[in-house]
N, C-alpha and C positions, 0 to 999 in steps of 0.2 A: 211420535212427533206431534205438536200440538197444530189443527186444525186453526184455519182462519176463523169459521162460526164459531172450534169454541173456544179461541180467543176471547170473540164480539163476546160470548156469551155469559162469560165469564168476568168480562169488564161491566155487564150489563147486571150482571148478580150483584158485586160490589155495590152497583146506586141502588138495590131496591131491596137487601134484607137486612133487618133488625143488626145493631148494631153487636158487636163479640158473636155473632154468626161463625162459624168456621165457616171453610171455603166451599163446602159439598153442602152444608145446608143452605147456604147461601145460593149456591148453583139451585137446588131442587126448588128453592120460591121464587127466583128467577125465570126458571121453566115454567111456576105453576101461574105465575102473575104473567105470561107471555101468551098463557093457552098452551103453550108447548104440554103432548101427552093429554091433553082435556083437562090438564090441572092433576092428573093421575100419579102417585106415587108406589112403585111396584119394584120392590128388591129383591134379592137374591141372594141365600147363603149357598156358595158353589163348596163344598170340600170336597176332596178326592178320595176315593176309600183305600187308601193305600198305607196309613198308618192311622195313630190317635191323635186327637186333636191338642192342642197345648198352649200358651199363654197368648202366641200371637194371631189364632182363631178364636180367641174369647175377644179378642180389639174388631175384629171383620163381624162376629157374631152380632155383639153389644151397637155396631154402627148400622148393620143392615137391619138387623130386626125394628133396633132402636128409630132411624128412621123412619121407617115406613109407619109403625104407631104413632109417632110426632103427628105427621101429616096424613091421620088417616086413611094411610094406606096401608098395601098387602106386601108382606114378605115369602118367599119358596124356600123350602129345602131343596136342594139339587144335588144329588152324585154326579160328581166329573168322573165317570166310570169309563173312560175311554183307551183303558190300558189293564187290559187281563192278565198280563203277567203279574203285575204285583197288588192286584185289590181282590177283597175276600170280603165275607159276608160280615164276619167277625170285626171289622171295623168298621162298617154299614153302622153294625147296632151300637157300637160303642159311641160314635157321631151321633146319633140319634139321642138317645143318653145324655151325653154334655150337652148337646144344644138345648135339647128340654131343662136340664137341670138350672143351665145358665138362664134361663127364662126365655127361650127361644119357642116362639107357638106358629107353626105351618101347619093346621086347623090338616083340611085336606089337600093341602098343595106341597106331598113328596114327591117329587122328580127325579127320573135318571136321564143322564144325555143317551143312555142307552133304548132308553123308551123311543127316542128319535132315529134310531139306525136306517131303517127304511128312509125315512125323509131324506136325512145328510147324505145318503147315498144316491137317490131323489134329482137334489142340490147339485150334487157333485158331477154328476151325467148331464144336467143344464149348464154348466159351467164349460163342461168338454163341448157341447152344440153351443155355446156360445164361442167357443175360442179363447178360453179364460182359463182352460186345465188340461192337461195331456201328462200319460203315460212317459214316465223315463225308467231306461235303463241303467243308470247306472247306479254306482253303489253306493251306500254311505260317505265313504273316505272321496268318493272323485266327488260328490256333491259339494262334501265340502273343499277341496279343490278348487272345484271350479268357481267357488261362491267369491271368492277374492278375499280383498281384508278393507279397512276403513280409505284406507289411501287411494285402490285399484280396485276398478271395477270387477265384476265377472264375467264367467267368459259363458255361451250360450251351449245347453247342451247339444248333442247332433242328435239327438232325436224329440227334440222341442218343435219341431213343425210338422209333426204327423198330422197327418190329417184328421177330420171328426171321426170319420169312420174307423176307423184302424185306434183312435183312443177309445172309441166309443167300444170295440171287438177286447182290444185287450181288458181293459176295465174291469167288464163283464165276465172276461175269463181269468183276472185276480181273485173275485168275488165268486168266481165258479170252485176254485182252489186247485188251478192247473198249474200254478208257481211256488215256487219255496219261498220261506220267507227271504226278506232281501233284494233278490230280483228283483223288483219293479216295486216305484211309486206311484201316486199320482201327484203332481205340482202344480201349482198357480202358477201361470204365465202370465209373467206381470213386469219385472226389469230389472233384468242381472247389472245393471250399472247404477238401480237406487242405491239415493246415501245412505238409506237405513235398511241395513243387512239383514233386517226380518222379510223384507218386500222383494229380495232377490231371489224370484221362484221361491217359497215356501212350499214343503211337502203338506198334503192333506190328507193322504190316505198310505197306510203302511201295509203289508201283508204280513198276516203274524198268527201262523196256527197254534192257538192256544183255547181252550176252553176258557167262555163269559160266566160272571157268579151268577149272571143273572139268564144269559142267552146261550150258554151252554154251546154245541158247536154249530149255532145258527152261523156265524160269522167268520171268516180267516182273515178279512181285510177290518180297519178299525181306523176312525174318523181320528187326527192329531188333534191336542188339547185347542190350540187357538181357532181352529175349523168349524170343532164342536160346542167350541164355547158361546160365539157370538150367534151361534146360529140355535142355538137353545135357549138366547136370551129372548131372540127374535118371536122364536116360535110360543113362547111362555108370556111375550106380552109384556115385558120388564122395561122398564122407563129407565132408570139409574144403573149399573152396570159398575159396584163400585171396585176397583183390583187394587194391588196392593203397587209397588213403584215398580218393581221387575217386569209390571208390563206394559209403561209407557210407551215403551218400542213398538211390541205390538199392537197400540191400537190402532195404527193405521191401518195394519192386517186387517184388525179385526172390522174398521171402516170399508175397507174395501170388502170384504167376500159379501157384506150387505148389501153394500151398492152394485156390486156386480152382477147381483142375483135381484134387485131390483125387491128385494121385500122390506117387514116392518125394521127401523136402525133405534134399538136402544143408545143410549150415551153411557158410555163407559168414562168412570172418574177416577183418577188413582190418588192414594194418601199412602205415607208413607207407616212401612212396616213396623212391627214392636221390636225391640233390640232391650234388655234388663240387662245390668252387669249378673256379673258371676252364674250367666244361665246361658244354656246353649235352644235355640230353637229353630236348629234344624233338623228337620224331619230325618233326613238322609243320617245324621249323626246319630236321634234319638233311636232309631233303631239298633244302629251300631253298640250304644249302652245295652239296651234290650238283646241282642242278639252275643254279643260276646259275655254277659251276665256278667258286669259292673252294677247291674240294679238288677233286680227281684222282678221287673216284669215291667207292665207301660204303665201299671198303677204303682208303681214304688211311691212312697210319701215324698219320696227327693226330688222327681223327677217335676219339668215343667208341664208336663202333658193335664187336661182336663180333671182325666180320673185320678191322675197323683195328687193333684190339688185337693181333691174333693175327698181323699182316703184320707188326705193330712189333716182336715177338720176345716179347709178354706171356704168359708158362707160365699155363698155366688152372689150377695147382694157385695160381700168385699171388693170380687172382682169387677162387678159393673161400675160399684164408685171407683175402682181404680182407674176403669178404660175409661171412665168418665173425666177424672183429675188429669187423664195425660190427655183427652184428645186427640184430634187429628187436625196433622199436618200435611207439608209438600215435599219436605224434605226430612230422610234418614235419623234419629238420635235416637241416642238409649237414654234410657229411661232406672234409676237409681232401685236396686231389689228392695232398699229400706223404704221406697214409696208404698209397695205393695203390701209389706209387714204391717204398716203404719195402717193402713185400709182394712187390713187384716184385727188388728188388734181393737180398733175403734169398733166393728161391727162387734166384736164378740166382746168386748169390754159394755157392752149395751145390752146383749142377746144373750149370753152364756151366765150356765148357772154355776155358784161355788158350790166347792166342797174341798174336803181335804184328804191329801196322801203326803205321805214321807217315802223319799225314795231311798234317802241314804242316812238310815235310823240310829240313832241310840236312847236306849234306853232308860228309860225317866222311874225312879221310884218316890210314890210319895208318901213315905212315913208312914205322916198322918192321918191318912185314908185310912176307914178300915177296912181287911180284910174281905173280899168277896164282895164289897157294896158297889152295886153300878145306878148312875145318875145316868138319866135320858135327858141328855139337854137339848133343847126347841131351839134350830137355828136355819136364818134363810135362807132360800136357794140362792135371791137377788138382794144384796144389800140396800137397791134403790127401788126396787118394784115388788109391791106387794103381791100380785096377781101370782106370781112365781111359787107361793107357797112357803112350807118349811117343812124339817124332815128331824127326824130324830137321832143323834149322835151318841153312843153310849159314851161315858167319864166313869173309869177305873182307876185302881191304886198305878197299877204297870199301864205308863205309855211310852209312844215313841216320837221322838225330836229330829231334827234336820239335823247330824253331825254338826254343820257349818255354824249353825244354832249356839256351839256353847265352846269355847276359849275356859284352858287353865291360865293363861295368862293373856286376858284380855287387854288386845290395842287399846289407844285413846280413840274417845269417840265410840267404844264397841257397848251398842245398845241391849244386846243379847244376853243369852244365860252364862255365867261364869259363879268362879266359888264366892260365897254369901251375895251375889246378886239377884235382884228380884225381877219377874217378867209376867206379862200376862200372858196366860192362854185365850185363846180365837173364841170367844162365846163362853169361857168357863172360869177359870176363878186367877189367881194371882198366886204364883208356886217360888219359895226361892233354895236357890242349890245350896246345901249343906256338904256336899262332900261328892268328889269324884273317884271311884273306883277303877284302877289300871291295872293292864295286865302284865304281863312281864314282859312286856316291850316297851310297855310306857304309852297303851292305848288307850283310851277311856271306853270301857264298855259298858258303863253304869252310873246315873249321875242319881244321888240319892237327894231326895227334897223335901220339902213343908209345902202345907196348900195352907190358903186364908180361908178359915169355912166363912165368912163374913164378904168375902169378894164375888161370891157366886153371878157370873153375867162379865168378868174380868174389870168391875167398880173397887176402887180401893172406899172402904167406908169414913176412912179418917180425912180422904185429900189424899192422901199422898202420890206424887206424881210417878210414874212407871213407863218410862218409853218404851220399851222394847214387847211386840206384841210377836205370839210364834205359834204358829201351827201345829197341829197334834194328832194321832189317833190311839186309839184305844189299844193297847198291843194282842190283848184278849180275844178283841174282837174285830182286830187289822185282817182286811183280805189282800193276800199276797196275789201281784201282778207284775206284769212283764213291760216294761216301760220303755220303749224305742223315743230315745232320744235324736230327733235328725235335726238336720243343721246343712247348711249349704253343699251342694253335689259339686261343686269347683269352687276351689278355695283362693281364685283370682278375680278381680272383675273380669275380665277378655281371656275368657279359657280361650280361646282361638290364638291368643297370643302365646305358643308353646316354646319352651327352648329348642335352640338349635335341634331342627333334625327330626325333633319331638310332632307330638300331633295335641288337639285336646284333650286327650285322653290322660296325657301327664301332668293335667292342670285337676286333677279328679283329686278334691277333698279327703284325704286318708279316714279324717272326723268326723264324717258327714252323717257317721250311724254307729248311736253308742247305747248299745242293748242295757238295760239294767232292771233289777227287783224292785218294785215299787212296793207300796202299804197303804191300803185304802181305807177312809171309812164306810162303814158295810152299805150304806146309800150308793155309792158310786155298783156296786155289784148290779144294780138292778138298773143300769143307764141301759139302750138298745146302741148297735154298731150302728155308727155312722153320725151318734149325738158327740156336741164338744163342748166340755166344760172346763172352768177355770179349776185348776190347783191351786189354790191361794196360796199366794208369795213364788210360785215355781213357774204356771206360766198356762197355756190356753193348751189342751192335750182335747183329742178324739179319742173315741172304741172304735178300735179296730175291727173288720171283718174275722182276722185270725181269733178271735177270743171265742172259748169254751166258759162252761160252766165252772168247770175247777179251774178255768187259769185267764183271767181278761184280760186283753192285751190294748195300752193305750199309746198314740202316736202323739208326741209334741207337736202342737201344729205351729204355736210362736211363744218366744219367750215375753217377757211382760216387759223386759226392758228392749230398748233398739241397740243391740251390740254390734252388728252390721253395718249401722250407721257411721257411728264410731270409727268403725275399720277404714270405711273409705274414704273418711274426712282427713283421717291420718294417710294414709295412701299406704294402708299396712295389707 
């Protein structure tokens, strides 16, 4: 529920920040032009280590870090490590990872809420001698019970007025580990008949024996997220408190355990969530893929998560102009996948170097050539930037074509190779088809040709005009690769919108991974995993982590045209 102050305060940002301000930065120079925080800006990346991070932690990532550089301030990493059941070391360091990769820098300020267990617990004993938390019996199911609904208040537990002493005894003997788990909480005493259902006794302490990644069995009892959240921002000195919309409700909570406890109150801002069509980015479901093996792992190239992005060849400068192009708002919308492609294909249309593969070949002979002779032809890595270099391409009699490349009975309009038509090759000379060889199906497995020794560099010497330019390799000296073709993991915008009965899971892309042989030129052999470069005419492809020496494996990270687009303009 929105506060009176930050109402004021918030109507008070509007008159004094730079005009096209979003709302949160306009809040933060409000503050700083107020003296609010000493002018101080100090953010926080909270993620929870309980899965990988994914598209709509790259939008939290790019705003927290992002601001606090704007204005000269300091960003934290923080683990919400407050739930040992489902968090492991293994995605500590994967978090760690994408946020550095993303350009996220917490110098020396890593944080866990776990590092605070003593305090919260501290807190929590001050709140029982205040009369602001006591021990309940009962269970989950009567809690909620008892909690009401939006219409009808709640009803108060019967053992909500124990006394300090007797909460203050149990507590200590939750913490002792004389209880099962379940048995007994602790709750804020606060008012089973508030309108907002988060403020009616909230639980703040669970008992739950389980082994910490980090505390190992220091603990049985364990601090609830909104408890541990406000109170680690407190302790950490954090001025902005940005969350995403799911937890406007809570800030009150999170107002109140500050003021009740009388220490430092960060301001908590909320902007609404990422939502991409044809992408799912929920944690709870991304495991679901992961865990019933619909995808290869949390780095599949498909998936939305950090590391799938950054295995598919996605430049983290893509993603920052992405979160930069949507912004932040107050209200829910999705956000178009062709945006991100589009962000995607601009960086690497800048940054990435060419070269060439055929993935679905036939074979070119050229007469003319003689026998055994290979030409090294000098060609750029960067069409527009010299600094890029250039690399040496062998030119032999046997090469190989893009199938799609050559029509016996060439459409109108077909710029490409067919019988007696002429075309250039990508850096080499000007070749035309004399005759297509078929096999007894009626396949073309051979298309025999002429080269122009005179065209060398793909110049006609006479003038004469030649549209159609095609890429090539060497067949001699083609290195055979393994070319994972992906393509979207749900072939709907709103996988969530399943048919009757069905779940997202029925909305899962059948196409979304089409393995095939590719043909490189021998430059591409000596790229390292994790570089991405353009195939010319085919599309922006990574090396993969899987590739060997005998066998390099590349992942499509986007095609060169927007077909996606397309689809959803059609509403296909």
């Amino acid at each position: 529920m929105e506060s009176q102050q930050s109402t004021t305060q918030e109507q008070q940002a509007g008159a004094t920040s730079r005009p096209g301000t979003d709302f949160i930065r306009a809040r933060i120079e409000a503050d700083a032009a107020s003296g609010r925080f000493g002018g101080v800006v100090h953010t926080r990346f909270p993620p929870e280590p309980n899965g990988y991070l994914h598209l709509g932690h790259a939008k939290s990532i790019c705003l927290n870090f992002g601001v606090a550089g704007e204005y000269g301030g300091l960003c934290n990493l923080r683990f919400d490590d407050t739930n040992p059941v489902k968090e492991e070391t293994e995605y500590v360091a994967a978090i760690r990872e994408d946020v550095e990769w993303l350009g996220g820098h917490w110098d020396d300020r890593q944080f866990y809420a776990s590092d605070y267990f003593e305090r919260l617990y501290e807190f929590a004993e001050e709140l029982i001698r205040r009369g602001k938390a006591y021990v309940d019996d009962l269970s989950a199911d009567e809690i909620r019970q008892f909690r009401g609904t939006l219409t009808e208040p709640g009803r108060e537990s019967p053992w909500r007025n124990r006394s300090v002493e007797e909460n203050l005894d149990l507590f200590r003997r939750m913490r002792a580990g004389e209880f099962p788990d379940g048995a007994r909480v602790l709750r804020a005493k606060i008012d089973m008949a508030a309108p907002n259902l988060v403020m009616r006794d909230p639980t703040l302490y669970r008992i739950r024996h389980e082994a910490h990644h980090r505390t190992g069995n220091a603990w049985c009892i364990y601090p609830m997220y909104d408890y541990a959240h406000c109170l680690s921002d407190s302790l950490e000195g954090i001025t902005h408190s940005l969350c995403t919309l799911e937890f406007v409700n809570n800030r009150e909570l999170y107002d109140w355990v500050l003021d009740a406890l009388g220490v430092y109150h960060p301001q908590q801002i909320e902007f609404a969530r990422l939502n991409v069509t044809y992408t799912i980015l929920s944690k709870r479901k991304l495991i679901q893929l992961v865990r019933e093996g619909h995808v290869a792992g949390w780095d599949d190239p498909r998936m939305p998560t950090l590391s799938g992005l950054r295995r598919r060849g996605v430049p983290p400068e893509a993603l920052r102009d992405f979160c930069s192009r949507i912004g932040v708002a107050r209200a829910d919308s999705t956000v178009e996948y062709s945006l991100l492609e589009h962000c995607v294909r601009e960086r690497l249309n800048a940054v990435a170097p060419r070269a060439m593969a055929v993935l679905d070949p036939v074979r070119v002979v050229i007469e003319n050539w003689p026998e055994g002779k290979v030409e090294e032809l000098d060609m750029p890595w960067h069409p527009e930037d010299a600094s890029y270099g250039s690399r040496k391409v062998p030119f032999t009699r046997e090469l190989f074509i893009e199938r799609d490349d050559f029509r016996l009975e060439p459409p109108k309009k077909f710029h490409r190779l067919s019988p007696g038509a002429e075309v250039r090759l990508r850096h080499a000379y000007l070749i035309t088809c004399r005759e297509a060889v078929l096999d007894e199906n009626g396949n073309v497995v051979e298309l025999r040709c002429t080269y122009d020794p005179e065209s060398r560099g793909g110049q006609s010497p006479d003038g004469r005009k030649v549209k159609g330019t095609l890429h090539w390799v060497s067949a001699p000296h083609a290195h055979k690769a393994e070319v994972r073709l992906y393509d979207q993991l749900f072939a709907v915008p709103d996988p969530d919108k399943a048919p009757d009965g069905g779940t997202f899971i029925d909305n899962l892309n059948p196409d979304s991974l089409t393995v095939t042989t590719g043909w490189l030129e021998p430059a591409l052999s000596r790229l390292e995993p994790g570089k991405t470069v353009q195939f010319e005419r085919l599309g922006y492809f990574c090396k993969d982590k899987d590739s060997t020496e005998e066998l390099p494996v590349f992942n499509r990270t986007a095609t060169l045209r927007d077909t996606w687009a397309k689809l959803e303009k059609k509403g296909e």
